[in-house]
C-alpha positions in Angstrom: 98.1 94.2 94.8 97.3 90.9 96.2 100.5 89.5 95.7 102.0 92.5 97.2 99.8 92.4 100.3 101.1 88.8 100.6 104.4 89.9 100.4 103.9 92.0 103.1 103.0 89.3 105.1 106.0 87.8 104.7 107.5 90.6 106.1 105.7 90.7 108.7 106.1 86.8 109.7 110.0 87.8 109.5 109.5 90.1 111.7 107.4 88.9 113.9 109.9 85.5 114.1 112.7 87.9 114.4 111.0 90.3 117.8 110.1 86.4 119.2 113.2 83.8 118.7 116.1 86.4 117.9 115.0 90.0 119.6 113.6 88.5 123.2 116.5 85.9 123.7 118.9 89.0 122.7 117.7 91.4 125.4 117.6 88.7 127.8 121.2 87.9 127.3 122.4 91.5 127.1 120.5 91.7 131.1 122.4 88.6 131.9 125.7 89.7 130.9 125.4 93.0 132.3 124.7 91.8 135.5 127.3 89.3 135.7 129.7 91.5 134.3 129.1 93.9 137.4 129.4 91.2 139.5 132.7 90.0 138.8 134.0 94.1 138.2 132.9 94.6 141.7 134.7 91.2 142.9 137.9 92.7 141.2 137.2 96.2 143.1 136.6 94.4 146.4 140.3 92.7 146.0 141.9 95.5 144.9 140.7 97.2 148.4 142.0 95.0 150.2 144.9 94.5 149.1 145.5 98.3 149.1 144.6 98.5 153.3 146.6 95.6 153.8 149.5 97.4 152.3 148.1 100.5 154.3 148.4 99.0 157.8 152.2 97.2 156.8 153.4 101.0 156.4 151.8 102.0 159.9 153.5 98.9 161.6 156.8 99.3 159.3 156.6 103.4 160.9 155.7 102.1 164.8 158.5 100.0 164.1 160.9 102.7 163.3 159.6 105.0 166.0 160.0 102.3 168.7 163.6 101.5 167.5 164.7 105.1 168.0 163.4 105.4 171.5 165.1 102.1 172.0 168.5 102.9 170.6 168.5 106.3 172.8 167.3 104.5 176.0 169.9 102.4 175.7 172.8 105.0 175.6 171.2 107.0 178.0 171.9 104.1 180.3 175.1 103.3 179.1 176.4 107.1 180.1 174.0 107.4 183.2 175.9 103.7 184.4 179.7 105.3 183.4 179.2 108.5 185.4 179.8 108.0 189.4 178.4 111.3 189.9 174.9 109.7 189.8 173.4 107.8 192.3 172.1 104.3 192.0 168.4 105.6 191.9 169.0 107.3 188.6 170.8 104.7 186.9 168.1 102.2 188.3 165.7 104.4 186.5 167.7 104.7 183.6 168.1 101.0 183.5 164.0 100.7 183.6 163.7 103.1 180.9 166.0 101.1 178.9 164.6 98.0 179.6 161.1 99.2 178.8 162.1 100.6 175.4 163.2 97.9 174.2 160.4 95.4 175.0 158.5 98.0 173.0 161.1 97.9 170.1 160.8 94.1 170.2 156.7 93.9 170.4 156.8 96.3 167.4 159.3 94.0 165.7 156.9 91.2 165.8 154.1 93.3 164.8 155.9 94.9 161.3 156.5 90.9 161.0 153.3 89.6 161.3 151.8 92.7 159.2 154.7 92.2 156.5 154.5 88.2 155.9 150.1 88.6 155.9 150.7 91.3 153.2 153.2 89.1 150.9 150.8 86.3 151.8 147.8 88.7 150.5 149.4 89.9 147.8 150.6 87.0 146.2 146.8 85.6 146.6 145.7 88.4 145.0 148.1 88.4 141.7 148.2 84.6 141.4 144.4 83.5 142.2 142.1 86.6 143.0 142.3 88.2 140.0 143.4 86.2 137.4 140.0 84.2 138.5 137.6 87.3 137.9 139.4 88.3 134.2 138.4 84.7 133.5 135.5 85.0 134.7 135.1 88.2 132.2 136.6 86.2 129.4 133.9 83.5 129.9 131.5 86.4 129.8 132.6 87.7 126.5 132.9 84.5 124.8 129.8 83.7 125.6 128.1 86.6 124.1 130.1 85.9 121.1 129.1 82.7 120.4 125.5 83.9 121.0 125.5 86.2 119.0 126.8 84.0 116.5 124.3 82.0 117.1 121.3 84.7 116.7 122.9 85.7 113.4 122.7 82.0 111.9 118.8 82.2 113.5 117.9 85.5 111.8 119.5 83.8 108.6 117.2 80.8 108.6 114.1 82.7 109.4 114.9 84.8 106.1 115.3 81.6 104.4 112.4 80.1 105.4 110.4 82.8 103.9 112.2 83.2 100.6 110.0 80.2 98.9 106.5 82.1 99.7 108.7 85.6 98.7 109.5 83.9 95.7 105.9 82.6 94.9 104.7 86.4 95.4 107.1 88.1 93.1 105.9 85.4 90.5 102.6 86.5 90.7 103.1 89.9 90.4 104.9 88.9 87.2 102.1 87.2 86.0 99.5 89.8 86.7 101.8 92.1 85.1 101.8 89.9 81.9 97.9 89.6 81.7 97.7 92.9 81.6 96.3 94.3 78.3 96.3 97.7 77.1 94.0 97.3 74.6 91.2 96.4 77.5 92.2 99.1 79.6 91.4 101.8 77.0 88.2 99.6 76.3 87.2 100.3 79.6 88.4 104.2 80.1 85.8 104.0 76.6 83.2 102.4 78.2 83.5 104.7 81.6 83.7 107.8 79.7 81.5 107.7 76.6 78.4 110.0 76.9 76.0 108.7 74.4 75.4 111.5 72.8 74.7 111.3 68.9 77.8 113.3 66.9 75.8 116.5 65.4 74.4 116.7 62.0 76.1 119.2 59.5 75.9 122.7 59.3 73.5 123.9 56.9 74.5 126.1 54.3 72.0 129.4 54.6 72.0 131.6 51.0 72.1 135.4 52.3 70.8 136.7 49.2 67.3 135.3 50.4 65.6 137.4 53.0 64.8 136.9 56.4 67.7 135.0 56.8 70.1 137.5 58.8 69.5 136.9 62.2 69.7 133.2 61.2 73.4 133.3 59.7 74.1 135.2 62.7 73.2 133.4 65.5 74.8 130.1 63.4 78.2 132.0 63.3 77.7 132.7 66.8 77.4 129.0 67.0 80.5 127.9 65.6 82.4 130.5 67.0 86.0 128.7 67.8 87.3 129.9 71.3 91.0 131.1 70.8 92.9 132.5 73.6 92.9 135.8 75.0 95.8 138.0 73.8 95.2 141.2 75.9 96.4 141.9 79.3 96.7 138.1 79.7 100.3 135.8 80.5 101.3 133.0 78.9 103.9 130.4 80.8 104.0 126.6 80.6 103.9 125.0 84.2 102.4 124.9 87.9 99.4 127.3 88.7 100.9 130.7 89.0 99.2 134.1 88.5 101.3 134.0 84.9 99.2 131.2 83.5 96.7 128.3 85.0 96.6 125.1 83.0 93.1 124.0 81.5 91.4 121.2 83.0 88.8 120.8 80.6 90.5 117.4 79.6 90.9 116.1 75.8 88.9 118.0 73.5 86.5 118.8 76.4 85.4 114.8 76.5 87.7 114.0 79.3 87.8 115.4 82.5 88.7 114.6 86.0 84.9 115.1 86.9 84.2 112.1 84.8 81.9 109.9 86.5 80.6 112.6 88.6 78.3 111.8 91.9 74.9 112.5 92.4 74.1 115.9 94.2 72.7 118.8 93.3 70.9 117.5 90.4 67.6 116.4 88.6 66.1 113.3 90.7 65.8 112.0 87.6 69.0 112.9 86.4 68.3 114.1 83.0 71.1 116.7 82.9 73.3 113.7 82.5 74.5 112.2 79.2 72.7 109.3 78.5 75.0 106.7 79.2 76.2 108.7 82.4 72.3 108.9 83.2 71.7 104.7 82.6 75.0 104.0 84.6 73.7 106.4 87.4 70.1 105.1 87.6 71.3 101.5 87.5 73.5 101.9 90.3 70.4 103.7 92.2 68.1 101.1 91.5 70.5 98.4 92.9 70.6 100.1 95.6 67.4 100.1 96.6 66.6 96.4 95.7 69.1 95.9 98.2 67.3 97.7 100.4 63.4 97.0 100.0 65.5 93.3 100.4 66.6 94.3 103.9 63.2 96.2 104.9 61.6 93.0 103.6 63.5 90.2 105.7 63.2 92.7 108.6 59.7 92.7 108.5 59.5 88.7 108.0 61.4 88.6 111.5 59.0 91.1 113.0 56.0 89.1 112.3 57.5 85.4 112.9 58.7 87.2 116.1 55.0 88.5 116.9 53.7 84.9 115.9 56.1 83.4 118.3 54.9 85.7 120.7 51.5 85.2 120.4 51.5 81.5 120.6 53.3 81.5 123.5 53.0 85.0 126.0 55.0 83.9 127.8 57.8 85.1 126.0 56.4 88.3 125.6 54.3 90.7 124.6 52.6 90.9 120.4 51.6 94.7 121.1 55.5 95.6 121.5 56.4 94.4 117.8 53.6 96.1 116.6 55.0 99.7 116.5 58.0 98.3 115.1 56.4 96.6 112.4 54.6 99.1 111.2 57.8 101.5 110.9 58.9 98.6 109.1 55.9 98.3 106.6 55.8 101.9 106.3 59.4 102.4 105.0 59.1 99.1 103.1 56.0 101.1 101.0 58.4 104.3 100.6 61.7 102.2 99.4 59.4 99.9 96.7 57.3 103.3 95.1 61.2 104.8 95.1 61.8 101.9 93.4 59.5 101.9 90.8 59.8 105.6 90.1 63.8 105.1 90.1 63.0 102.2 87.7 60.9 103.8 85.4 63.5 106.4 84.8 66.0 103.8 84.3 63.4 102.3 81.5 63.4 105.7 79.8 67.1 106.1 79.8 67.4 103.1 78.3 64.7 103.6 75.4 66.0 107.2 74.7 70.1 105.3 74.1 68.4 102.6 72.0 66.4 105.7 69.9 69.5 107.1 69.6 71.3 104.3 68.2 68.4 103.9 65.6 69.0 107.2 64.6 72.3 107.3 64.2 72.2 103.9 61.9 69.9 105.8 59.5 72.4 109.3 59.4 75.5 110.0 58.5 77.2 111.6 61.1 80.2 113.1 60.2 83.4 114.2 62.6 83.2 117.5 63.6 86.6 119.0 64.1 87.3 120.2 67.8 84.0 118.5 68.5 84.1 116.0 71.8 84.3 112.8 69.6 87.0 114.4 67.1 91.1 112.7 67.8 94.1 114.6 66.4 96.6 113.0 65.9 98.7 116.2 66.5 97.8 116.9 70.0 98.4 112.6 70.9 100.9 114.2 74.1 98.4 116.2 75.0 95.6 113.6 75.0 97.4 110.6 76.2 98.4 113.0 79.6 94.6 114.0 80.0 93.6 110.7 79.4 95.9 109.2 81.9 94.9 112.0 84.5 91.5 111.8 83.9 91.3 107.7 83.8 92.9 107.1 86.9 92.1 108.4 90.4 93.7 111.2 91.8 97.1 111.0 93.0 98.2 111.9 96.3 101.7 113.0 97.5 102.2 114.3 100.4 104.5 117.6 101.0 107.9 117.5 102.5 108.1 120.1 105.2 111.5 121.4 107.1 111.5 121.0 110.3 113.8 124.2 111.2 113.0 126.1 114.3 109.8 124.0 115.4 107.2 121.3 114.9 104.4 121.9 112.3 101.3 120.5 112.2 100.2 117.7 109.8 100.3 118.5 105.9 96.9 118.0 104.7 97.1 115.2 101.4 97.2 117.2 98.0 94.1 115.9 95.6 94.6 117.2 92.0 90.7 116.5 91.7 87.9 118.8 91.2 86.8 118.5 94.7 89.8 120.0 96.0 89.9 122.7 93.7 93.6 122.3 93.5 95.3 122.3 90.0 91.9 123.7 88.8 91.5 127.0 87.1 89.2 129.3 89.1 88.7 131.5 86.2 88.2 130.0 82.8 86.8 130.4 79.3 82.7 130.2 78.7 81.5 126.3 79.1 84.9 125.6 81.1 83.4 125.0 84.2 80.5 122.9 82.7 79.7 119.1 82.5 82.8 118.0 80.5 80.4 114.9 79.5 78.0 117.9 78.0 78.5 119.1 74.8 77.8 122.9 74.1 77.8 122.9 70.8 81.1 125.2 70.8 84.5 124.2 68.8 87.5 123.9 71.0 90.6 124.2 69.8 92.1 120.9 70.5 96.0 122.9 70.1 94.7 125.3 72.7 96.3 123.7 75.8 96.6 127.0 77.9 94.8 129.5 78.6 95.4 133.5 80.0 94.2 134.7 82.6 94.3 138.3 84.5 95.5 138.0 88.1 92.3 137.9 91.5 92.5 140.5 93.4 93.3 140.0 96.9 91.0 139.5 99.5 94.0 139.8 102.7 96.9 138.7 103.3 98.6 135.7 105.4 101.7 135.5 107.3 103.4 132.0 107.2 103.9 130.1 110.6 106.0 127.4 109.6 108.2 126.6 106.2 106.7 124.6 103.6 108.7 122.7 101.0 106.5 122.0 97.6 107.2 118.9 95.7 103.4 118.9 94.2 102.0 120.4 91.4 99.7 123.6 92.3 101.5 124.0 95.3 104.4 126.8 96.0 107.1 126.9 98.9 107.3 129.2 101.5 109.4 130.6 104.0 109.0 131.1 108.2 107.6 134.4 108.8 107.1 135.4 104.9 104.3 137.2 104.2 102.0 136.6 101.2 98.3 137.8 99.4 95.6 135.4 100.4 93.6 135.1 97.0 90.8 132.1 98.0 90.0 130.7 101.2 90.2 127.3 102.1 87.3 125.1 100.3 87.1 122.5 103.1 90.3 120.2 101.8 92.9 122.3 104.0 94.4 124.0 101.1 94.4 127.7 100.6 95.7 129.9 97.6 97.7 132.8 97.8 100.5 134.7 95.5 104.2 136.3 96.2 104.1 139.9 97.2 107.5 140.0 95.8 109.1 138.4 92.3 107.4 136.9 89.6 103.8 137.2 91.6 104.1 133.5 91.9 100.8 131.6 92.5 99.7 128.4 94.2 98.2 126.5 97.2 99.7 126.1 100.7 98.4 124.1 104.1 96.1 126.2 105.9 97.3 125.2 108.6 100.8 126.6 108.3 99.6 130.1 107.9 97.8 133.2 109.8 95.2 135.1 107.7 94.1 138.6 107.9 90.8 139.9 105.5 90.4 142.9 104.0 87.4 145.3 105.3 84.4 145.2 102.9 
């Protein structure tokens, strides 16, 4: 896991190298090029538009032109027929004449103009297609080129900071190699042994009691009763292989009721002495409690020496402060000092006769035979190894944790809550089990358990309401079951505080299993 967490590192430094010397310089150049880019589109525009009024105001010219022709061309024949005619007199053709003469000035004046407007548009024109424009698609061509080569260059960049980090990459997977070769299964079992052995003794033999002797009735009875071996029920129950479902509900005893996911189990709700723990459980427990509060009378105590230099301090010099403020504090300090060392030396006398009742035990057992009972805690079966070796793995390791997939259909659920196929949870659990099933599995009853018997029956729970779902749920856990928008389902336990609640099908197979309580609206039943 440490090598991994270094190679995540390495990640990281690629990524942080990448965001720094590739990522920044990238954005930067993508503003730089945008801008410019507009700059020289809107240079292109700006020629284009004047070209195009040039070419505007050489038609209006060109048309003033044509217009002032005409009126020419007729004042001119007006005065050619007005001067052949002797009817007229010579104020008429005088004013024809002026007409005539004023026309054309205006003919010629337009002329020049449509001549002037015509050479600055060829003259424009040609600037544009020879020198305007071909200037701004250089100017883009620069442009792109130079985003090419940059990028070019930002590739080789991103290469070397890969390659810079390969050595260190290399030097992690090497050591996950070699912590995968040190790894010894022999060990690991050793220490699965060492968490989970009780310390119990394995029981003495059954005596053999001769009915034909009186008194002995009740005796042979209750010893029968004793050795009773707990089969599975056949009526009214189901029987089906798989998830929790109102069909059939997996035991969770663990291997021959020695192994169980409660294993080491916390201290609560218990003896303060802990005596309804197995022996080894109970030293393991107490040894942990008495470090404890070493490490704490060790606090309380160096506490308490600051207190007093402090009030020493204080009163050789006042000055610095009053020795009647400390004093309070001092003697909280002295007081809860006293509690944690009697706690201590009750916690370590318990400890003391833990370990004297183990070594007892041990004695004992040296001096007896014990044999293997069969079904009994410490009995293996060589038939049921699948079975063992997947309680064993369950139960040796922590819980696993997967979280559910949901589909995201019509709108946005709320969090999944993590699935924990512990005891805490409840979840993968049978709620309904044989007698001593939901006992200590590190205490032995006394009862024979068949180590074949890897399921159990079960009849249905009644229903205590029923829920509507809010949101679709996709199961890829065990003890869990999918469910539709808007279906509506029996609610058969509430939710034990781990955000999980169990319910079954109202059509089908009654299928049963856990969904997010968040996902659904519950309605009780009126008791």
């Amino acid at each position: 896991m440490n090598e991994i967490n270094d190679l995540a590192g390495q990640h990281e430094v690629v990524a942080e190298d990448l965001q720094a010397n590739v990522i920044k310089e990238l954005t930067a150049l993508v503003k730089d090029l945008r801008e410019e880019r507009k700059k020289q589109l809107q240079e292109g525009l700006r020629l284009s538009q004047t070209l195009q009024a040039q070419i505007e105001t050489l038609q209006r010219a060109k048309k003033t032109y044509d217009k002032a022709f005409k009126e020419s061309e007729k004042a001119i024949e007006s005065f050619q027929k007005a001067d052949a005619d002797f009817n007229l007199s010579r104020a008429e053709v005088e004013k024809q004449r002026s007409n005539m003469s004023h026309k054309t000035q205006a003919c010629d004046a337009a002329k020049n103009e449509y001549a002037q407007q015509l050479q600055r548009t060829n003259d424009l024109q040609r600037q544009h297609f020879r020198s305007g424009l071909p200037e701004v698609f250089r100017q883009l061509q620069e442009l792109d080129e130079k985003r090419i080569k940059n990028i070019k260059n930002f590739i080789r960049a991103s290469v070397d900071i890969e390659r810079n980090v390969f050595p260190i990459i290399n030097k992690c997977l090497d050591g996950i190699l070699k912590a995968a070769d040190i790894i010894n299964e022999k060990e690991d079992t050793l220490l699965v042994i060492e968490k989970y052995k009780s310390g119990f003794q394995p029981p003495e033999d059954f005596p053999f009691e001769d009915l034909s002797k009186g008194g002995s009735d009740s005796g042979s009875a209750n010893n029968i009763n004793n050795i009773q071996v707990s089969g599975k029920l056949k009526d009214g129950g189901y029987t089906v292989k798989g998830t929790i479902t109102s069909k059939a509900m997996k035991k969770r005893t663990g291997l021959f009721h020695i192994f169980g996911s409660r294993g080491n189990a916390t201290i609560s709700d218990g003896k303060e002495d802990l005596s309804e723990l197995p022996p080894n459980q109970r030293r393991k427990k107490l040894l942990i409690k008495v470090e404890e509060l070493r490490n704490k009378v060790a606090q309380e105590a160096a506490a308490r020496d600051g207190l007093m230099k402090m009030k020493g301090v204080y009163e050789a010099n006042p000055a610095l402060g009053d020795p009647r403020t400390i004093e309070s504090q001092l003697n909280e300090c002295s007081h809860r000092l006293e509690k944690l060392q009697q706690e201590l030396i009750r916690y370590q006398g318990y400890l003391d006769d833990a370990i004297k009742g183990i070594q007892s035990g041990q004695t004992n057992s040296l001096t007896n035979s014990p044999k293997l009972l069969n079904g009994s805690r410490h009995h293996r079966n060589s038939g049921g190894s699948a079975a063992e070796e997947e309680s064993l793995s369950r139960s040796a390791s922590d819980s696993s944790v997967t979280n559910p997939t949901l589909n995201h259909n019509k709108q946005s659920a709320p969090g999944t809550p993590q699935l924990n196929h512990g005891p805490e949870s409840g979840l993968g659990t049978s709620h309904t089990s044989l007698p001593g099933a939901d006992s200590d599995p590190d205490q032995y009853d006394g009862h024979v358990v068949d180590p074949e018997s890897e399921y159990y029956e079960a009849d249905m729970l009644p229903s205590i309401g029923t829920c509507r779902a809010l949101y679709p749920f996709e199961a890829t856990s065990e003890g869990s079951i999918p469910m539709a928008q808007d279906e509506d389902l029996h609610l058969i336990e509430l939710d034990q505080g781990d955000g999980w609640t169990r319910v079954r099908r109202m059509l089908g197979d009654n299928e049963e299993g856990f969904v997010p309580t968040s996902y659904i609206e519950c309605t009780l039943f009126n008791t």
